[in-house]
C-alpha positions as CSV (number, residue, x, y, z in Angstrom):
1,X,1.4,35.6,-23.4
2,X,3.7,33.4,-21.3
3,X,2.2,35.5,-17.8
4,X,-1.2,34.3,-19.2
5,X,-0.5,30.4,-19.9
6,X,1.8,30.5,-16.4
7,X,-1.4,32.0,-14.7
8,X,-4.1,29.2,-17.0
9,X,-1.6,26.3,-15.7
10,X,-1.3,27.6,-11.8
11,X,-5.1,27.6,-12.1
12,X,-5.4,24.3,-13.2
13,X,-2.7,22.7,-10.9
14,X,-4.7,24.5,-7.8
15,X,-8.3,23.1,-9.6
16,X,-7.4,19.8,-9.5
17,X,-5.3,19.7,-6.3
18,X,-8.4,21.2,-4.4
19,X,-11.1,18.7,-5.8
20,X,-9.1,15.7,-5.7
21,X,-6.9,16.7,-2.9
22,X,-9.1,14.5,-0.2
23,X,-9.2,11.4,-2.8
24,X,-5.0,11.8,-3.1
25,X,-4.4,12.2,0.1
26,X,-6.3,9.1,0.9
27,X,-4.8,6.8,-2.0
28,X,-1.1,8.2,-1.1
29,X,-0.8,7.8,2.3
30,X,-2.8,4.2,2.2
31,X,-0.1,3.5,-0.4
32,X,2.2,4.0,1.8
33,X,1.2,2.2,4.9
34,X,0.5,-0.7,2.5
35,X,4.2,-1.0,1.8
36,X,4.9,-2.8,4.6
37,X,1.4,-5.1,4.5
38,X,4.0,-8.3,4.7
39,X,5.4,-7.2,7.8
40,X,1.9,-5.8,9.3
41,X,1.4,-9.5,8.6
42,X,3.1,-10.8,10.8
43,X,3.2,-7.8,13.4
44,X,-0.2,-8.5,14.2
45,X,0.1,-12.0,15.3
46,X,2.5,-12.4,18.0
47,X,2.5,-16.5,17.9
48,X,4.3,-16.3,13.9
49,X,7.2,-14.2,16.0
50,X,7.9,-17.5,18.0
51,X,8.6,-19.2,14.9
52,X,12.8,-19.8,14.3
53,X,14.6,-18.7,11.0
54,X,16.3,-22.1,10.3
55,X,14.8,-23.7,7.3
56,X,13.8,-27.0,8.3
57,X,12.9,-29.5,5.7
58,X,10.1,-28.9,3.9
59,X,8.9,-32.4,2.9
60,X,7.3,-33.8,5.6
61,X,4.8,-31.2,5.9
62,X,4.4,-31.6,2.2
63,X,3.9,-34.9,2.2
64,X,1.5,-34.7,5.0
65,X,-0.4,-32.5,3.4
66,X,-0.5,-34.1,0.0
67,X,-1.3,-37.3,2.2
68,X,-5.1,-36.1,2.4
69,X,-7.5,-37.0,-0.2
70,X,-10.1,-34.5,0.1
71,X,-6.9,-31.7,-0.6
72,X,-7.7,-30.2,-4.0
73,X,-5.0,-27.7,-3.8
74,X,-2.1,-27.0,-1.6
75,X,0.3,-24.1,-1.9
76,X,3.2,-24.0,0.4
77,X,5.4,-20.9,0.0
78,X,8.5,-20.2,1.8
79,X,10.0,-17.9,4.5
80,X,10.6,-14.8,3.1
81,X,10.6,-10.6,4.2
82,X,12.2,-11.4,8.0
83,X,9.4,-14.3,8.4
84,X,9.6,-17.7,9.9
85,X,6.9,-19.5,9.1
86,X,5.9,-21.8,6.1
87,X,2.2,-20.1,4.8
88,X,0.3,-23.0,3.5
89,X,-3.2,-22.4,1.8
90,X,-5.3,-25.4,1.3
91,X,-8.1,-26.4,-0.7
92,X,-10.4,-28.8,0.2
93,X,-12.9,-30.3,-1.9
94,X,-14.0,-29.5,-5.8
95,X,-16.4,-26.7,-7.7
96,X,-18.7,-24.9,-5.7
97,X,-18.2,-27.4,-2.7
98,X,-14.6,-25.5,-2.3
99,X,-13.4,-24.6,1.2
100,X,-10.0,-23.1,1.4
101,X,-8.3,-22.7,4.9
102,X,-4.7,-21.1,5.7
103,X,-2.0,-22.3,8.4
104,X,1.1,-21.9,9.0
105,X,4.2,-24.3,10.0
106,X,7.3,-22.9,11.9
107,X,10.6,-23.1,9.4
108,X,13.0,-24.2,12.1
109,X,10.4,-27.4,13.5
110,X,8.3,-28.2,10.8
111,X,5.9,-27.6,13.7
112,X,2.0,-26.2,13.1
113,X,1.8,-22.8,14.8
114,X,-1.4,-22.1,16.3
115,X,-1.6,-18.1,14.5
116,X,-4.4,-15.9,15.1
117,X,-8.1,-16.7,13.1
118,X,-9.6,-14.3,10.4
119,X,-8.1,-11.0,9.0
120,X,-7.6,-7.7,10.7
121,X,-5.5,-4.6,11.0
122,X,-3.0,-6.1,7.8
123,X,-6.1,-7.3,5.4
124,X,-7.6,-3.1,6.3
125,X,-4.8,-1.9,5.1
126,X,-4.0,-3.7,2.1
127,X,-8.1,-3.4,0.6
128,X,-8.0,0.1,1.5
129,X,-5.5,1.3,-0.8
130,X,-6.0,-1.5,-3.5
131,X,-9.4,-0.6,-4.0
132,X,-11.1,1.6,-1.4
133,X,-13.5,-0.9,0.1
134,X,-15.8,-0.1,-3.1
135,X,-17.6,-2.9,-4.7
136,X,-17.3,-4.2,-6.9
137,X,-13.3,-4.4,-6.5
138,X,-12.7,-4.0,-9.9
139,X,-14.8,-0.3,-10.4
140,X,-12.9,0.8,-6.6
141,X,-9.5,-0.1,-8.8
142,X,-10.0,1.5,-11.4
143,X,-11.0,4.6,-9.1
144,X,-7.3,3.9,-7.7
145,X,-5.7,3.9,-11.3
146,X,-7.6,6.9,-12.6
147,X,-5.9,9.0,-9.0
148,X,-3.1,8.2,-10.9
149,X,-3.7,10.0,-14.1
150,X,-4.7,13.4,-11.8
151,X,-1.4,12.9,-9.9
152,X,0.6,12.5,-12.8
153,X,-1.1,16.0,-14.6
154,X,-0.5,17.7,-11.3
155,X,3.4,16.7,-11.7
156,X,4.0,17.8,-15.2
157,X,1.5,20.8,-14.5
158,X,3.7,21.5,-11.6
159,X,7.2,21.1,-13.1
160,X,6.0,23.6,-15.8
161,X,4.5,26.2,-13.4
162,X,7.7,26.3,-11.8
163,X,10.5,28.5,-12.8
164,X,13.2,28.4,-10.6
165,X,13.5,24.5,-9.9
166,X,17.3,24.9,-8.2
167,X,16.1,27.5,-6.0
168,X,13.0,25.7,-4.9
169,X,14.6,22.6,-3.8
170,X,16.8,23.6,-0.9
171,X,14.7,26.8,0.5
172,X,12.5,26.2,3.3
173,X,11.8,29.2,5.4
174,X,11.1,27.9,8.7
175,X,10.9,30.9,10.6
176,X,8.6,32.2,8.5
177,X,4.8,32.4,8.6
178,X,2.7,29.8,8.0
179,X,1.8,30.4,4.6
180,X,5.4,30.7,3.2
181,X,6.4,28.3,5.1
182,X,3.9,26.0,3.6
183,X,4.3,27.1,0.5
184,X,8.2,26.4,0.2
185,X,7.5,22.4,2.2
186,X,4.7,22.0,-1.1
187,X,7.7,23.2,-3.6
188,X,10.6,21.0,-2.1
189,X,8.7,17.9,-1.4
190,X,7.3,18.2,-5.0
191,X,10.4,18.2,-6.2
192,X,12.6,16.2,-4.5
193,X,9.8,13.3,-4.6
194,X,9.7,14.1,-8.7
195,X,11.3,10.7,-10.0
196,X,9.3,9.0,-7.3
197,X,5.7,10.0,-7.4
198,X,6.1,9.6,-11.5
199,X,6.9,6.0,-11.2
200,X,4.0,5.5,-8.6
201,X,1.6,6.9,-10.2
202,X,2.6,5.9,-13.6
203,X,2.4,2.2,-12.2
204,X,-0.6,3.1,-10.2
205,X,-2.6,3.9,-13.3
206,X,-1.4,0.3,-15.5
207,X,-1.9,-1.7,-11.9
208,X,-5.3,-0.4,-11.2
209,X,-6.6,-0.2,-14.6
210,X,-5.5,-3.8,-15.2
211,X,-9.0,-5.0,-17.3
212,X,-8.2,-2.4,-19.9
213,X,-4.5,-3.0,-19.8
214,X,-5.1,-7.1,-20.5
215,X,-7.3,-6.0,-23.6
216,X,-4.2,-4.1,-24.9
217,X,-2.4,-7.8,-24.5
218,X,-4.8,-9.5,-25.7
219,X,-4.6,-7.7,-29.2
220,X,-1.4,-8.7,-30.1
221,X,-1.2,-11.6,-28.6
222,X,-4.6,-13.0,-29.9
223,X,-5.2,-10.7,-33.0
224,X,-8.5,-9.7,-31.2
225,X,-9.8,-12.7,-30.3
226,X,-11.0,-12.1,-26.5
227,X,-12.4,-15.8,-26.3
228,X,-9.1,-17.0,-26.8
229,X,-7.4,-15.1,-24.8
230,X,-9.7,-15.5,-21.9
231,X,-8.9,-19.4,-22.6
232,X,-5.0,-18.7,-22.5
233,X,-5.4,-17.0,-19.0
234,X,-7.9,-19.4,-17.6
235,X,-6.4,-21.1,-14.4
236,X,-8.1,-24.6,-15.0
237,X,-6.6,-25.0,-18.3
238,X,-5.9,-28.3,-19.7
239,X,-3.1,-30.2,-18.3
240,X,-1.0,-33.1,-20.3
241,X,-1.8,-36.5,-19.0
242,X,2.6,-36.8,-18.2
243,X,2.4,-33.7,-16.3
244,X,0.1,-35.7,-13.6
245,X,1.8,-38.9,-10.8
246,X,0.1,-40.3,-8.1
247,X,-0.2,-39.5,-5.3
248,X,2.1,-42.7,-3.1
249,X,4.9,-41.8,-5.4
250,X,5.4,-38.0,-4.7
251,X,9.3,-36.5,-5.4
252,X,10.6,-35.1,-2.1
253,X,9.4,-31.3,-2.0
254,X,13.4,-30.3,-1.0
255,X,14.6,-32.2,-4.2
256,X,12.2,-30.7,-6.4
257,X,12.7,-27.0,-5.2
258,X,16.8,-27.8,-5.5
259,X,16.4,-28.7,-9.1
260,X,14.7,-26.0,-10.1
261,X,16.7,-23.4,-8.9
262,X,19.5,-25.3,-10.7
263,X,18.3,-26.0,-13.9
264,X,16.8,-22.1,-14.6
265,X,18.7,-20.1,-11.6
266,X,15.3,-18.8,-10.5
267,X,14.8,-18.4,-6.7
268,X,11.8,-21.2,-4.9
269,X,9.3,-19.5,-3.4
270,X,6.5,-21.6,-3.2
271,X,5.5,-25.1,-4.1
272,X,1.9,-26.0,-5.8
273,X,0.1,-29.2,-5.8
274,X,-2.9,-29.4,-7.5
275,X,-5.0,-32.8,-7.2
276,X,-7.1,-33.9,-10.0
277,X,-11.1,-35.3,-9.7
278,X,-9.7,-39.3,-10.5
279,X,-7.0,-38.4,-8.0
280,X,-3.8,-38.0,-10.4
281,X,-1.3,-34.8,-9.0
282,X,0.5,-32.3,-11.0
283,X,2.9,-30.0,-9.1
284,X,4.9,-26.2,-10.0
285,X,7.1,-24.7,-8.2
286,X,6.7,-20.9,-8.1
287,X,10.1,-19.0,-8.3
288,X,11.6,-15.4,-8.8
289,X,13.7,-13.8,-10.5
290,X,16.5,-11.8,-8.3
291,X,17.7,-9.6,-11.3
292,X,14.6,-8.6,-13.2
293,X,11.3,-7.3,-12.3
294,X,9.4,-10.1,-14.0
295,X,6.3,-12.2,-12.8
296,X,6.8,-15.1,-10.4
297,X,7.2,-17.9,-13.1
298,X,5.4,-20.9,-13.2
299,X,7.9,-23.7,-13.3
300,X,6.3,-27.3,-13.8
301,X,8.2,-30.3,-12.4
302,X,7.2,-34.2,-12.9
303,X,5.7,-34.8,-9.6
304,X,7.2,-38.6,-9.0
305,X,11.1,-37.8,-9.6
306,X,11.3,-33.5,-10.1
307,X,12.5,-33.2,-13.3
308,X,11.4,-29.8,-14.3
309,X,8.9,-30.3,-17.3
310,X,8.0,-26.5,-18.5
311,X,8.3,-23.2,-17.4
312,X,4.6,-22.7,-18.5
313,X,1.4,-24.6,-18.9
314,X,3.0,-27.1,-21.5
315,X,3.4,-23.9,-23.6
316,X,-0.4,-23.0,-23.5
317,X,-0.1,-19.6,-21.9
318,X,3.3,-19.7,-22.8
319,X,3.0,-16.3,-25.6
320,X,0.6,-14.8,-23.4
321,X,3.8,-14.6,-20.0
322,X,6.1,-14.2,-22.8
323,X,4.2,-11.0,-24.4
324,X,6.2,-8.0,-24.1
325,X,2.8,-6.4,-22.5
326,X,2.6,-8.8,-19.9
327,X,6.3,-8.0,-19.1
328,X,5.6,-4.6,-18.7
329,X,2.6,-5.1,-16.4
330,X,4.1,-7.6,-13.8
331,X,7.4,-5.1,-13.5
332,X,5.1,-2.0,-13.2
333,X,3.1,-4.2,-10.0
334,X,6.1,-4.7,-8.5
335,X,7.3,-1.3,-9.2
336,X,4.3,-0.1,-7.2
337,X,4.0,-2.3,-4.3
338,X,7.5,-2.2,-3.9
339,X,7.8,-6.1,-4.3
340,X,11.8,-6.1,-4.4
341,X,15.1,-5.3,-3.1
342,X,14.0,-6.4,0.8
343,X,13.4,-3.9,3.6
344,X,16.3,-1.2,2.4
345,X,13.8,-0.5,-0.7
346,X,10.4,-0.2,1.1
347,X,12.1,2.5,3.4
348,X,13.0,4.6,0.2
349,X,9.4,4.1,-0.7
350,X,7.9,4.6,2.7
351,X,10.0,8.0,3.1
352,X,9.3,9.2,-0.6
353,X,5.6,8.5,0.3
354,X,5.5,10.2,3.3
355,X,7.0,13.5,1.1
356,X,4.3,13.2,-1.3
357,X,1.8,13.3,1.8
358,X,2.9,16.1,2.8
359,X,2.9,17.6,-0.2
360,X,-0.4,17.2,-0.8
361,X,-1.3,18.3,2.7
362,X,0.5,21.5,2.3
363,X,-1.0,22.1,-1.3
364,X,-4.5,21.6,0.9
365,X,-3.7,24.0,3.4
366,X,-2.3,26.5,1.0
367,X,-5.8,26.9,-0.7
368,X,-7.5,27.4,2.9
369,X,-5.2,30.2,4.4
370,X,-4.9,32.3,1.3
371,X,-9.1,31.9,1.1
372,X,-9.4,32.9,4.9
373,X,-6.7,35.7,4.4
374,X,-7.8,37.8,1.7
375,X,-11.1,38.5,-0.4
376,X,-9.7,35.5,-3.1
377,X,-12.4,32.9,-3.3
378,X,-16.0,32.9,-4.6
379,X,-17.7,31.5,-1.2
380,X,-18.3,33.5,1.8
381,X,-16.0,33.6,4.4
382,X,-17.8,31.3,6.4
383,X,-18.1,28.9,4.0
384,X,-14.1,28.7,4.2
385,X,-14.4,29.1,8.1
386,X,-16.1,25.2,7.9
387,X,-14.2,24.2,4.9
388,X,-10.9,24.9,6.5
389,X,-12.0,23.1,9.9
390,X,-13.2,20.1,8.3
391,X,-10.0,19.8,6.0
392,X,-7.6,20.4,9.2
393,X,-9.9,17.3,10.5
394,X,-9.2,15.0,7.6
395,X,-5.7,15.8,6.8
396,X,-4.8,15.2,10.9
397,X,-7.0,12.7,11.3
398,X,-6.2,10.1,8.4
399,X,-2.8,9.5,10.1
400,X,-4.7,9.1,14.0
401,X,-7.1,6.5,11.8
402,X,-4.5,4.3,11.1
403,X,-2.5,4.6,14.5
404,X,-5.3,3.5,16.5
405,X,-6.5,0.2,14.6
406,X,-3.1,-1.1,15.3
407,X,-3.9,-0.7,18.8
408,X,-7.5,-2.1,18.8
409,X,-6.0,-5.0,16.9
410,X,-3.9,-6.1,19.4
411,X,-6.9,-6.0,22.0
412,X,-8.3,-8.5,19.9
413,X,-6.2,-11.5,20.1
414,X,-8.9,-13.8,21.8
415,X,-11.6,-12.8,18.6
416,X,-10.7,-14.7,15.7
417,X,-13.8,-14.0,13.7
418,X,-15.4,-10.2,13.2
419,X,-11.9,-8.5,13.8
420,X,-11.6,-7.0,10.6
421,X,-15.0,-5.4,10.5
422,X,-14.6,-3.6,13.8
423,X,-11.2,-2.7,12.7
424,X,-12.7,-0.9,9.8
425,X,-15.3,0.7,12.3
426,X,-12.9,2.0,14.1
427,X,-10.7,3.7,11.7
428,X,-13.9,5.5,10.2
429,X,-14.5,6.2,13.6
430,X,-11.1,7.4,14.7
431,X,-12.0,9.4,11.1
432,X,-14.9,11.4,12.0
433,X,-14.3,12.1,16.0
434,X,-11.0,14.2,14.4
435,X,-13.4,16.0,12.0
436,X,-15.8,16.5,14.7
437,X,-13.0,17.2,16.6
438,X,-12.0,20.5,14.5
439,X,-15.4,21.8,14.1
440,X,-16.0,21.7,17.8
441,X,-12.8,23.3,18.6
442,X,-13.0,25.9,16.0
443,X,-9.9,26.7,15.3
444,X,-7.9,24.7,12.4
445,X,-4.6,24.9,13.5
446,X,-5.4,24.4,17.2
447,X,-7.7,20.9,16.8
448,X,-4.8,20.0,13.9
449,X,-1.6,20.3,16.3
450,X,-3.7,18.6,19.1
451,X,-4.6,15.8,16.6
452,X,-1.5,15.6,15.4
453,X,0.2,15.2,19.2
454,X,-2.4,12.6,20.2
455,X,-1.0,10.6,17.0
456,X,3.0,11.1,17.8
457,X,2.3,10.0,21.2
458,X,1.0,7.1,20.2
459,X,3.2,6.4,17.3
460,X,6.0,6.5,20.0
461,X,4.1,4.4,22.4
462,X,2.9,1.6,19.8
463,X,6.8,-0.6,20.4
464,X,6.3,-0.6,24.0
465,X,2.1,-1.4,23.5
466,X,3.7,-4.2,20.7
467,X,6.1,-6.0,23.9
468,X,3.8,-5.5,26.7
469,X,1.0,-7.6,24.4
470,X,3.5,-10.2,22.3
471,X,5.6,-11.9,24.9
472,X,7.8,-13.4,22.1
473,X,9.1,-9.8,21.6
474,X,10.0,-8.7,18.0
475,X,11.6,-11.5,17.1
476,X,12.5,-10.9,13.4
477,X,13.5,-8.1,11.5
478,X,10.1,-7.4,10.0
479,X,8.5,-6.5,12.8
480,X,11.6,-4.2,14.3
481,X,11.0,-2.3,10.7
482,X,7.6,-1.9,11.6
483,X,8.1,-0.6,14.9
484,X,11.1,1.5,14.3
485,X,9.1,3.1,11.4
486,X,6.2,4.2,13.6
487,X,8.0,5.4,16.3
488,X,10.4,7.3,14.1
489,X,7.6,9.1,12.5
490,X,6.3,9.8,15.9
491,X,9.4,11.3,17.5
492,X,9.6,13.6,14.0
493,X,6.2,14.7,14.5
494,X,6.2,15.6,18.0
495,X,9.6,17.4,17.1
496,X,7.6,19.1,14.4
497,X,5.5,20.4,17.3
498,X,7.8,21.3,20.0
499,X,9.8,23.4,17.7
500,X,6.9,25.1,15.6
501,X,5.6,28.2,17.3
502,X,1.9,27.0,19.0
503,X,0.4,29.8,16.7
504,X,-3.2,29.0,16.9
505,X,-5.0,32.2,16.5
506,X,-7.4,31.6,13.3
507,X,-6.3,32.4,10.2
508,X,-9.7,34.2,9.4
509,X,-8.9,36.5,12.9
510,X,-5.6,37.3,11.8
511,X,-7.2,38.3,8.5
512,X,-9.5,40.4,9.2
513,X,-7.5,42.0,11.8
514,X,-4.8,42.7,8.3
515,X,-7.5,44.3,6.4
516,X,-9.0,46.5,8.9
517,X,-5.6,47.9,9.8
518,X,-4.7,48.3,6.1
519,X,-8.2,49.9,5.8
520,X,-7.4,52.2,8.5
521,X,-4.3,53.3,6.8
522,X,-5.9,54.0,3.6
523,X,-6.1,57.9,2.9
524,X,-9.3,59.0,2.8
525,X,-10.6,60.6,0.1
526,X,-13.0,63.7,-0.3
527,X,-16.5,63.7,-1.9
């Protein structure tokens, strides 16, 4: 009876890893290029690296901005993740006559800096993993959070499955064949990435499936009532009459953020100033906790001498931030985009991710060469001939995607508008022509080691690409991480390469080569 359920439960695992194994691999390894979306940032605009890491005063560019009347809405935050730039986003104008425009002001200066126009390479990756380019966002997110439930059955489907858990974990037979080989990468990446890829996709699934998480808030915060609680989350809620100052009598911006962080011990990271329709102001400073993974908190400060008013909307939305729900959410977001701890924790992240990758990859490749082997399978053998060209394409090619918009988006410095759309063209591109690639070769393992060399030489080659086109040089620590990362991850693949034997003879070949030897071996029998 246990042979049977350990055979039901392989079946399943294999079932789901083979349907969803594309859609995985896709949300994974987005995931974890999205990590470092902050640095991307600022890695694809050469002019923020210029910027100095001193923090000037932040006043006078508040006050300059604040100066203009037709400013509905400034936010200001601060230098943060190896940048050195003020980000300020401004909105100009009221209701549907709205305009909103970004800038940035070096930290050392207080000077504009004249950054790059529209979004590219960092905007691609950030929407592709959030939610897949589908629209509506909300129906691509929830598409995100439900990959989540799949990669949390294949965990506890594959912890069961297994039986010897110590064994698995340190045996990888690399001069072995392919198919054992494989097999013991799937088993030892599973499981050393275990703790990891349960809190990622456990967060995944409560971060993309947010609408029906709020209405799980909303219960006990409103007893049911959904008009109320979409009230009590409603940005333009109602503001006190002494929250508001005008606007020739503003607190200096360095005073206000200094109060705050001594009156709650909370860490400034922003500063928001919100002008009213009869011109009146109202200002909160955004700050963060360094100790707990809790939402940036909304602290309010009397705009004409700092004093720090509220840490909510004069207590509106003050149960709904306080709920223990809303707690949970906001830590399990920045569980899942890594949105702590600095650099040292997004490179536990980006190495755990890159394990689950190839997890999944190897789980992928399994299914193929056992198909292409043996009679297991109910399509015909050329049916897996294609299948297991046009899976080497994808699984090589996703990587080659993403390596070669970094490059076209450094072409296009001089094209602030439209840079984002052929940035997407090109990574589907990039896409198919390794697909393509595959099928035209023939051969799986062939087009997938010549895919995957193209991409380590150009992992390796993307730093000196970065200085030949950014004449500041790196400049921060941000964009070393980002460099560093990609050209470690190239060396390793192209040492992958050199030291793997350059078996490329087809796995259906060497197949049916096996069978008509073992059928020539077979006594034969008399009538």
């Amino acid at each position: 009876m246990k042979r049977d359920r350990l055979k039901r439960l392989n079946h399943q695992h294999t079932l789901v890893g083979i349907v969803l194994g594309w859609l995985l691999y896709l949300v994974n390894f987005s995931g974890t290029v999205s990590v470092l979306v902050d640095e991307i940032k600022l890695w694809e605009d050469p002019a923020l690296r210029s910027a100095g890491f001193a923090n000037a005063p932040l006043d006078p560019i508040f006050q300059q901005l604040a100066a203009d009347a037709s400013a509905s809405e400034v936010d200001i935050y601060l230098p943060r993740d190896g940048s050195g730039v003020y980000q300020v986003y401004t909105t100009h104008g009221f209701g549907d006559e709205q305009r909103h425009t970004k800038s940035y002001y070096n930290s050392a200066s207080s000077e504009h800096v004249d950054a790059r126009g529209g979004e590219g390479v960092a905007q691609w990756v950030e929407y592709l993993h959030r939610y897949l380019l589908i629209m509506p966002k909300d129906l691509g997110r929830a598409l995100v959070g439900l990959t989540g439930i799949f990669m949390l059955l294949l965990i506890l489907n594959g912890i069961v499955i297994h039986q010897r858990i110590d064994r698995d974990l340190y045996k990888v037979r690399w001069h072995r064949s392919f198919h054992v080989k494989w097999k013991d990468l799937h088993n030892a990446t599973g499981l050393w990435t275990l703790p990891f890829g349960i809190v990622i996709a456990f967060s995944g699934v409560i971060v993309g499936t947010v609408i029906l998480f709020a209405l799980t808030i909303a219960v006990p915060v409103t007893k049911g009532n959904i008009n109320e609680f979409e009230e009590m989350v409603e940005y333009d809620a109602p503001v006190p009459p002494a929250y508001f100052g005008a606007a020739n009598t503003l607190v200096n911006a360095d005073e206000a953020l200094r109060r705050v962080e001594e009156t709650t011990g909370l860490i400034p990271r922003g500063l928001l100033m919100n002008r009213g329709n009869d011109g009146g102001i109202h200002l909160k400073v955004l700050a963060e906790s360094t100790t707990e993974l809790v939402y940036d908190a909304p602290i309010w400060v009397h705009p004409a001498n700092g004093e720090v008013l509220n840490h909510y909307n004069a207590g509106v939305i003050g149960s709904f931030h306080d709920a223990f729900a809303t707690r949970i959410f906001v830590a399990m977001e920045k569980l899942h985009y890594a949105h702590f701890g600095g650099l040292a924790v997004k490179l536990i992240y980006l190495i755990s991710g890159l394990a689950i990758s190839l997890c999944v990859v190897t789980g992928m490749l399994i299914y193929f060469e056992k198909r292409l082997r043996g009679p297991s399978g109910s399509l015909s053998e050329k049916s897996y001939h294609w299948l297991s060209l046009i899976n080497a394409g994808m699984l090589a090619g996703l990587p080659l995607a993403y390596i070669v918009i970094f490059f076209v988006d450094r072409l296009l410095v001089s094209m602030p508008d439209g840079r984002y759309t052929i940035v997407g063209a090109t990574f589907f591109g990039a896409w198919a022509a390794a697909v393509s690639y595959c099928c035209l070769v023939g051969q799986a393992r062939k087009g997938a080691r010549h895919l995957m060399c193209l991409t380590g030489v150009l992992c390796v080659a993307l730093p000196a690409f970065d200085l030949v086109t950014a004449p500041s040089g790196f400049g921060a620590a941000a964009i070393l991480a980002v460099n560093l990362f990609v050209f470690t991850c190239g060396l390793c693949v192209l040492a992958y390469l050199m030291a793997s034997p350059a078996d490329v003879l087809h796995a259906r070949q060497r197949g049916r080569k096996t069978r008509e030897i073992l059928g020539s071996s077979r006594p034969e029998t008399s009538s």
